[in-house]
N, C-alpha and C positions, 0 to 999 in steps of 0.2 A: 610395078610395085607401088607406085606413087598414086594411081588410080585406085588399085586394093585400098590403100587409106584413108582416103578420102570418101569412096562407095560406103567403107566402114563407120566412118564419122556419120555417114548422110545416117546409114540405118541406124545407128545407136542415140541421136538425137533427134530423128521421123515423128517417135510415140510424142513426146514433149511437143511437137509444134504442130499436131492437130487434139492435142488436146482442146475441149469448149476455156474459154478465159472472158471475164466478163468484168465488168470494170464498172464496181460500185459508187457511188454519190458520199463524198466525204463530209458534207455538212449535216445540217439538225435532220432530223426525220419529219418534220413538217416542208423542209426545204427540198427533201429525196422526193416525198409525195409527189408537190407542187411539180418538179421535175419531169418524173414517172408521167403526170397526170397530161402535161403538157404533150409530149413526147406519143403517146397513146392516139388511137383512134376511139376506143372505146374502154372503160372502166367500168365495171360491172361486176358487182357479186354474186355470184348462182351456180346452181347445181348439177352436178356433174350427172344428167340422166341416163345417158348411154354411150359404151367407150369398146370401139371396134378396134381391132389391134388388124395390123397389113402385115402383106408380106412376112410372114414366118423364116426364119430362119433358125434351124435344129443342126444345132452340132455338141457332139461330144467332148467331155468334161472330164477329167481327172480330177480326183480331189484325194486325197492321202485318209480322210474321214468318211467319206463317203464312195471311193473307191468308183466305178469307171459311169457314168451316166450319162444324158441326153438334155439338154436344157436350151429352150426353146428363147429367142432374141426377137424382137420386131423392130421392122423399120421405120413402121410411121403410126399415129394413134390417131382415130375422128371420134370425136366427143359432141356428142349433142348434148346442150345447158337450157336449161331454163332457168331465167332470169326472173331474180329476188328484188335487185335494188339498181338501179343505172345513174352514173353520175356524168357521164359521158360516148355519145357515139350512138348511132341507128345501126340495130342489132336484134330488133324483136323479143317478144319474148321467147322462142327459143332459137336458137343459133346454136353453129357448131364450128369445132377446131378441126382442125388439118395441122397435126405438128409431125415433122422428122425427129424422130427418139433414138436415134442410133448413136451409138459413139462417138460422143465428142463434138456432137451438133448444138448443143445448150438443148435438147428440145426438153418437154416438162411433160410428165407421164401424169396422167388422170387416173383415181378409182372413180366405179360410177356409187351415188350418192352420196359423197363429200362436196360442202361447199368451198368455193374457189371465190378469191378476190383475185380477180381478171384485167390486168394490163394487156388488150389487144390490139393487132395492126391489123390491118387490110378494111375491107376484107379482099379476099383476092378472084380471080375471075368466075371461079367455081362456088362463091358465095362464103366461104370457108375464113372465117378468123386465125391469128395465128399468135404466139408468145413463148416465149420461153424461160428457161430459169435464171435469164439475165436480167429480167424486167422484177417486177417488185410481185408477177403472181405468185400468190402460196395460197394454201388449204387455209381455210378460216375456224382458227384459234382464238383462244383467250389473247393469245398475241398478238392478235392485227388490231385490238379493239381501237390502240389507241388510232393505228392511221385511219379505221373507220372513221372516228372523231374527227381528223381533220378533215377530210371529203367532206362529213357534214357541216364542219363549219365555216369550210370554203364558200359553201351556198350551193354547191352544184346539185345537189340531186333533181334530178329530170322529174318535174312535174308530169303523170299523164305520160312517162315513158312507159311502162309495164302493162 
């Protein structure tokens, strides 16, 4: 019996401890940058050209609105970018991601043709950059204008990188 509760505890608390958990920069947004920027291989703003989804996974859905269906999951995404602006890191102008997107992994799902401001690592041995939604990338809005501004008035933009 004393096993039964314990096995019990382990599955009822399982989902909560692989949940992705990511642990943001409490200071100014100049200070996250600076951070972010350090921390990085490469920073780079550019466009999402083309975005291959792996490994398929199709399983079946209940939904009480939509009643019984099929709904397809993948486990990793390669995105080939061409590169707008480089502040940091040898990357070409185009380069591509290799990210795990499955549950709970932090990975960061690409549309192709939206622009991304890119905190990358690697690259790794397959030439393949990588990041996730713990680093500072997002889609480039009216909202990053300002961290754009600080990159530029860091000094870093790569003369002659593009």
């Amino acid at each position: 019996m004393k096993y039964a509760i314990v096995l019990f505890l382990i599955m009822i608390t399982a989902p909560k401890a692989i949940a992705c958990s990511c642990a943001f920069h409490d200071g100014s947004l100049e200070e996250a940058v600076t951070d972010s920027y350090k921390n990085a291989s490469a920073v780079v703003l550019a466009t999402a050209e083309h975005v291959e989804n792996f490994e398929p996974l199709i399983s079946d859905v209940w939904s009480e609105d939509e009643g019984h269906q099929k709904e397809t999951y993948y486990n990793s995404q390669r995105t080939q970018f061409v590169a707008l602006k480089s502040w940091k890191g040898e990357h070409g102008k185009r380069f591509f991601t290799e990210i795990v997107i499955t549950c709970c992994m932090c990975g960061y799902r690409f549309e192709e043709g939206e622009n991304y401001l890119l905190y990358l690592y690697g690259p790794d041995k397959k030439g393949n950059f990588g990041t996730s939604s713990c680093s500072r990338t997002k889609r480039e809005t009216v909202k990053i204008e300002q961290e754009l501004e600080i990159l530029n008035k860091m000094g870093l933009t790569k003369s002659g990188a593009l």
